[in-house]
C-alpha positions in Angstrom: -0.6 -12.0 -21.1 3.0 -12.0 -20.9 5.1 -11.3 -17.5 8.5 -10.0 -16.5 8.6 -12.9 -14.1 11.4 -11.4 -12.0 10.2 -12.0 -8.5 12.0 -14.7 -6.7 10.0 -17.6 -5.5 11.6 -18.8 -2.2 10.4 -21.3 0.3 9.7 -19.2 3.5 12.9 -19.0 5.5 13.3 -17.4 9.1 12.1 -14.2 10.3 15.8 -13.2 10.5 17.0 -14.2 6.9 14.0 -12.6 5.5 14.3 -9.5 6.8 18.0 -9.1 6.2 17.9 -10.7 2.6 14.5 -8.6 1.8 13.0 -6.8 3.9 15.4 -4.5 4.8 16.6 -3.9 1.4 13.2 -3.6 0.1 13.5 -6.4 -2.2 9.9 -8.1 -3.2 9.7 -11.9 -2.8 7.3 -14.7 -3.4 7.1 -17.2 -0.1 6.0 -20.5 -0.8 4.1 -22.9 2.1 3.4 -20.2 5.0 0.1 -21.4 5.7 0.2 -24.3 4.7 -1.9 -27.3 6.7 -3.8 -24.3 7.5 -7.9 -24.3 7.5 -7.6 -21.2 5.3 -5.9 -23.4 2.0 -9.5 -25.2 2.2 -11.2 -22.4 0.5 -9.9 -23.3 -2.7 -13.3 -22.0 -4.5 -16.1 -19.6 -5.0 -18.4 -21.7 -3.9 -16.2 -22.5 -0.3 -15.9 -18.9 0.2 -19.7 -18.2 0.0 -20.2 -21.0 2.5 -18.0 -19.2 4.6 -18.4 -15.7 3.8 -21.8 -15.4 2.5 -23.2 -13.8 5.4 -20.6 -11.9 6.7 -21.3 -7.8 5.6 -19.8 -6.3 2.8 -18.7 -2.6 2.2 -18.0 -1.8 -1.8 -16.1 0.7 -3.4 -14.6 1.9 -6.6 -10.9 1.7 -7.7 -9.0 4.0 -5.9 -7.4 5.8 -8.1 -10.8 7.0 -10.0 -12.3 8.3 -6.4 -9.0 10.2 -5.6 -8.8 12.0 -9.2 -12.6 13.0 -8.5 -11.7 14.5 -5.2 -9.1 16.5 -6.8 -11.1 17.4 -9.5 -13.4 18.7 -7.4 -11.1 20.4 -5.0 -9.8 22.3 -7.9 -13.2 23.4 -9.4 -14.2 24.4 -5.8 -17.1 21.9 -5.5 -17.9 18.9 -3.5 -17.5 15.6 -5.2 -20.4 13.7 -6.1 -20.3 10.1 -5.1 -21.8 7.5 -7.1 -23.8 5.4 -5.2 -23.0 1.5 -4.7 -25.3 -1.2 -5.6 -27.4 -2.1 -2.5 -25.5 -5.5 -1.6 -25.6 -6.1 2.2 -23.7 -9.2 2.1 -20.1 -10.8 0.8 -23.6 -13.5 -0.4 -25.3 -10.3 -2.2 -21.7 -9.3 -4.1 -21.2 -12.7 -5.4 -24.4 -12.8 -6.6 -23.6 -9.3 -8.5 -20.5 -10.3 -9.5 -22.5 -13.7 -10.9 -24.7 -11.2 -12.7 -22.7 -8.4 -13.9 -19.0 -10.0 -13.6 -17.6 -6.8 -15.3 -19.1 -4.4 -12.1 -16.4 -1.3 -11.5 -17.4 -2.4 -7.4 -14.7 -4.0 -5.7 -14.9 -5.5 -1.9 -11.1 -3.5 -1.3 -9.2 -3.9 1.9 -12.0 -4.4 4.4 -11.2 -5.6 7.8 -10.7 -9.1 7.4 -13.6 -11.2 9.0 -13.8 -12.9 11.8 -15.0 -16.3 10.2 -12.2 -15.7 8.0 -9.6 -15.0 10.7 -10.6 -18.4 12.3 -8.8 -20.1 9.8 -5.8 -18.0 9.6 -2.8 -19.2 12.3 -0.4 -16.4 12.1 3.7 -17.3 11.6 5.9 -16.4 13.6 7.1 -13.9 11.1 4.4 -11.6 12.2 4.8 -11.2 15.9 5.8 -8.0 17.3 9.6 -7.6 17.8 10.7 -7.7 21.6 10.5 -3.8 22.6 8.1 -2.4 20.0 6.3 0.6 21.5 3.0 -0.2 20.1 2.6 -3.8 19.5 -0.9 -3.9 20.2 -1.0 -1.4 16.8 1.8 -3.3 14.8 -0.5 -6.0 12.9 -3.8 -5.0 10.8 -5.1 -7.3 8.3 -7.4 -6.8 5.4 -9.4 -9.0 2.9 -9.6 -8.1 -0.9 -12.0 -9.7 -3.0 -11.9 -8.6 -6.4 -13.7 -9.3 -10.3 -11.2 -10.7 -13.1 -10.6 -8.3 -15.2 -10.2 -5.2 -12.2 -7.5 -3.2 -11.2 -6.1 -1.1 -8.3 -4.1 1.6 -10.0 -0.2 2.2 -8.9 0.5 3.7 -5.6 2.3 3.0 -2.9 0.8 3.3 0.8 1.7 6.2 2.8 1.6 4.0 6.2 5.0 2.9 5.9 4.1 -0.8 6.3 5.6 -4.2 5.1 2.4 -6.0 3.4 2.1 -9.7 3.5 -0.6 -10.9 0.7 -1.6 -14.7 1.4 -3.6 -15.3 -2.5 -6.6 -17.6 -0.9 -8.0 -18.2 -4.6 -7.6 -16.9 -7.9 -4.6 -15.3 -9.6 -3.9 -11.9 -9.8 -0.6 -10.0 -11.0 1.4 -7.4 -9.3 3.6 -5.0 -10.7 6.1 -3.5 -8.4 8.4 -0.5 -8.3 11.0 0.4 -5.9 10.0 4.0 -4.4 13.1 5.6 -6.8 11.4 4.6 -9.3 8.6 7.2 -8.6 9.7 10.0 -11.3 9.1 8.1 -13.9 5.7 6.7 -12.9 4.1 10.7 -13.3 3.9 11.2 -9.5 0.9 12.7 -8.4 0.9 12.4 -4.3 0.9 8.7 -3.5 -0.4 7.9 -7.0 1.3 7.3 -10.2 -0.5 8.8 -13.1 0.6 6.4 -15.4 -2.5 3.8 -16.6 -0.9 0.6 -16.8 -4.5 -1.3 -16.8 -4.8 0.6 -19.8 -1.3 -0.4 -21.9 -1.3 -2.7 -24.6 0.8 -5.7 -23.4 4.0 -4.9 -25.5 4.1 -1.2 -24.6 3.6 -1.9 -20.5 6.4 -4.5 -20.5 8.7 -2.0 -22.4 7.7 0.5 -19.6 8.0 -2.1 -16.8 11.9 -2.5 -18.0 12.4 1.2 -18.5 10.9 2.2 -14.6 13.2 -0.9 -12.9 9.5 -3.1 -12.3 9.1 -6.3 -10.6 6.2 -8.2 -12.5 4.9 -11.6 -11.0 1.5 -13.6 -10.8 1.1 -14.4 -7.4 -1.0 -18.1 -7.7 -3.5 -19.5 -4.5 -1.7 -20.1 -1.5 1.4 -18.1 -2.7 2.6 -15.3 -0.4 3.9 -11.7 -1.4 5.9 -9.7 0.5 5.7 -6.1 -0.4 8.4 -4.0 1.9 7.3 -1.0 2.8 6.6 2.2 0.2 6.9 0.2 -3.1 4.5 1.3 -6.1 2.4 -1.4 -6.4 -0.4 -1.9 -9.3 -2.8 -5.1 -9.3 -4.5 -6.7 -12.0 -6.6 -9.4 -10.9 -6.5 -12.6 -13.6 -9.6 -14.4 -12.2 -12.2 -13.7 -9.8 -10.5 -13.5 -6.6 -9.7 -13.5 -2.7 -6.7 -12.3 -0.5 -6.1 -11.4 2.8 -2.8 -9.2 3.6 -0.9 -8.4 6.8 0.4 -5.2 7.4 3.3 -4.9 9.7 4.4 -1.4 11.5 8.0 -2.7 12.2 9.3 1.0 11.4 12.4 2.7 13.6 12.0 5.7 15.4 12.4 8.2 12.8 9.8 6.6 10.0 6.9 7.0 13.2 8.2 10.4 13.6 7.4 11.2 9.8 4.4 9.1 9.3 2.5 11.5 11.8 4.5 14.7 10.2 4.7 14.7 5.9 2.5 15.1 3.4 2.9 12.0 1.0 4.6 12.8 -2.1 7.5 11.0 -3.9 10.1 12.7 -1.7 8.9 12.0 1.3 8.2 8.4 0.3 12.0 8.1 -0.8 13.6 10.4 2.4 11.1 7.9 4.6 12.5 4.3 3.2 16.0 5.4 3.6 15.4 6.1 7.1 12.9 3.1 7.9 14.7 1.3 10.9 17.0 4.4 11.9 16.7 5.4 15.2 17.2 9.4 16.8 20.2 9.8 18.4 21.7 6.7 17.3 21.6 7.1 13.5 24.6 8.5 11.2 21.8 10.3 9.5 20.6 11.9 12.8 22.0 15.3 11.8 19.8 15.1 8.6 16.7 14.0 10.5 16.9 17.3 13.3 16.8 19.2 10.3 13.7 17.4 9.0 12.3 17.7 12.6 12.9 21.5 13.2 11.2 22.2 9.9 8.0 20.4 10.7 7.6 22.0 14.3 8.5 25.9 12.8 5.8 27.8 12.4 4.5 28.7 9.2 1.6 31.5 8.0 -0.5 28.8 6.4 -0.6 25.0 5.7 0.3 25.9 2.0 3.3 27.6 2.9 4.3 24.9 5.2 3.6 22.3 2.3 5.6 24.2 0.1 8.5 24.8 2.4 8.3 21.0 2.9 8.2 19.6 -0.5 11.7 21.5 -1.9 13.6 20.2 1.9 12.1 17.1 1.3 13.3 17.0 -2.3 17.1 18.3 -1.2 17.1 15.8 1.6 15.9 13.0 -0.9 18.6 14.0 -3.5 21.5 14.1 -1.1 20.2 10.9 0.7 19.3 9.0 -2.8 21.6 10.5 -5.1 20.6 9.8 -8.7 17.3 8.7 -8.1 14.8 11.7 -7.5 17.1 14.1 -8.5 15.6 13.8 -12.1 11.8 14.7 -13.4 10.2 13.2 -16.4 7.2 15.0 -16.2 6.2 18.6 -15.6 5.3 18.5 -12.1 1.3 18.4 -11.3 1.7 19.1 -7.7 3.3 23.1 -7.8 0.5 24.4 -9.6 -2.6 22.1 -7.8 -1.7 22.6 -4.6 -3.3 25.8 -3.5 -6.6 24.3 -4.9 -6.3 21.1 -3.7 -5.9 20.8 0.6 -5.9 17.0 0.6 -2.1 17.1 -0.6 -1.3 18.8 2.6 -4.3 17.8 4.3 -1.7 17.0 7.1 -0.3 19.8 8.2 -3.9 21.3 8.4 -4.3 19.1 11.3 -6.0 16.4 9.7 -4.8 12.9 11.1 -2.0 11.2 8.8 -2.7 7.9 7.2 -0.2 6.2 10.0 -2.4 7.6 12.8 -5.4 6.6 11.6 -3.9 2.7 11.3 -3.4 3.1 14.6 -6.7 4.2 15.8 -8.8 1.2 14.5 -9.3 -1.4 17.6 -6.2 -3.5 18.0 -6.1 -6.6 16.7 -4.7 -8.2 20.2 -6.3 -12.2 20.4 -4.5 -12.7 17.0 -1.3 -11.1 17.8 -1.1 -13.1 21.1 -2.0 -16.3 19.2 1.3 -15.3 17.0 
């Protein structure tokens, strides 16, 4: 396997300097030795990790990406999707033992709440602290754990809750290929997922694509740290049998928690969204642009689909005139135009359904860690 290597491997600096330097300007970096001394380097193993974790309960599920496409496929034929059904592990024990047995399984233990045994061993940096005056800070950190097969994949997308992600590798290797969310017409756009297959490129042809679509490319190594700022494509090929825990940090101004609860999730709204991360109402240069924004979410509208529709050509106007040169151009016939009146879960938003940022929010809040911060 050949890499791009092109993420910058730093030694983790102050919360200040790295936000200015990267998180702000949504620039991926590798931190180096921010956990170390911790009880959490100790589980350098398999085997230490099923001491651990072996009895704690396990939830698996498939690659994303191939559970979305059969909901949409289903939406459109006008059926209900049939769910495979997982093998019967109880256990993070039982799923080691499976992945012992079968170590090609599709079933991945994918961004589960992170344990409480593992938690134990996890003191969280300052970095991750609420800032002074955060309206929520009971709801600003969530953690999950990711333990994955070598030789799996979570297909590109970028999250539509509009956090910065922290991902502490515990063991194992894996290798993450980042984009920056203008990136997202040439990645065949469909919603919050890019259509293109990079599990399935030969090696040559997905490093010629990585350079043509402006990627980041970097194996992230045990007890290496990757900051992913908010809205990035991300794809994930995991290198070895493997465990991570990330951090997920709502830091977002005014504005971005106004249209987290508002937008469908497409790649205008991803773009319009990142511009306008730490931008506040009333104090912004771009306030103007966001009333607009505003007043077209709270109209009324004689269906969701008109209102989706309505939405997705502002939100591509707004995107073009706040991102000039970026969105302005597609590379693919568009997918979403003709699926959406057969498929609600575009626009399953402005049906009333509960966006992806509310639903973060609802899970209990994480509050003896955050104090401990």
């Amino acid at each position: 396997m050949r890499c791009l290597d092109n993420v910058e491997r730093i030694r983790a600096p102050s919360r200040e300097v790295l936000f200015e330097r990267y998180v702000r300007p949504g620039r991926p970096v590798i931190l180096t030795g921010l956990f170390d001394g911790q009880p959490v380097r100790g589980l350098a193993s398999v085997e230490a990790a099923r001491e651990l974790l072996g009895p704690e309960p396990v939830r698996l599920g498939e690659r994303q990406l191939v559970a979305a496409m059969r909901a949409l496929d289903a939406a459109s034929a006008g059926t209900a999707p049939v769910e495979p059904i997982p093998p019967a592990c109880r256990t993070v024990g039982d799923y080691l033992d499976l992945l012992r047995s079968e170590p090609r399984t599709p079933w991945v233990m994918n961004e589960v709440p992170t344990p409480t045994s593992l938690r134990a061993r996890i003191q969280l940096p300052e970095h991750f602290a609420p800032p002074s005056g955060h309206p929520a800070p009971e709801h600003y950190l969530r953690s999950f754990a990711h333990l994955h097969n070598a030789g799996s994949a979570t297909d590109l997308h970028f999250d539509s809750d509009g956090r910065q992600v922290f991902m502490l590798q515990v063991f194992g290797r894996k290798r993450y290929i980042l984009f920056p969310p203008s990136a997202g017409p040439k990645l065949h756009p469909v919603a919050n997922y890019g259509a293109a297959l990079l599990a399935r490129f030969p090696e040559e042809e997905k490093l010629a694509f990585l350079s043509f679509a402006g990627a980041w490319d970097c194996v992230l190594e045990p007890g290496e740290t990757l900051l992913m700022p908010a809205f990035v494509w991300h794809h994930v090929e995991y290198l070895d049998l493997s465990l991570s825990v990330n951090f997920r940090l709502a830091d977002h101004g005014g504005m971005a928690r106004y249209l987290l609860r508002h937008l469908h999730w497409d790649v205008y709204s991803q773009n319009v969204t990142a511009a306008l991360l730490y931008e506040e109402p009333g104090g912004s240069r771009h306030d103007a642009l966001f009333q607009e924004l505003r007043r077209a979410c709270e109209a009324r509208y004689a269906s969701p689909l008109e209102r989706y529709r309505h939405m997705r050509a502002l939100l591509r106007d707004v995107a073009s005139r706040l991102c000039p040169g970026t969105v302005d151009t597609d590379y693919f016939l568009s997918t979403l135009g003709p699926l959406a009146p057969w498929v609600p879960q575009l626009y399953r938003v402005y049906t009333g359904a509960p966006s992806t940022a509310a639903l973060t929010e609802a899970m209990p809040p994480d509050e003896g860690w955050l104090q401990a911060a």
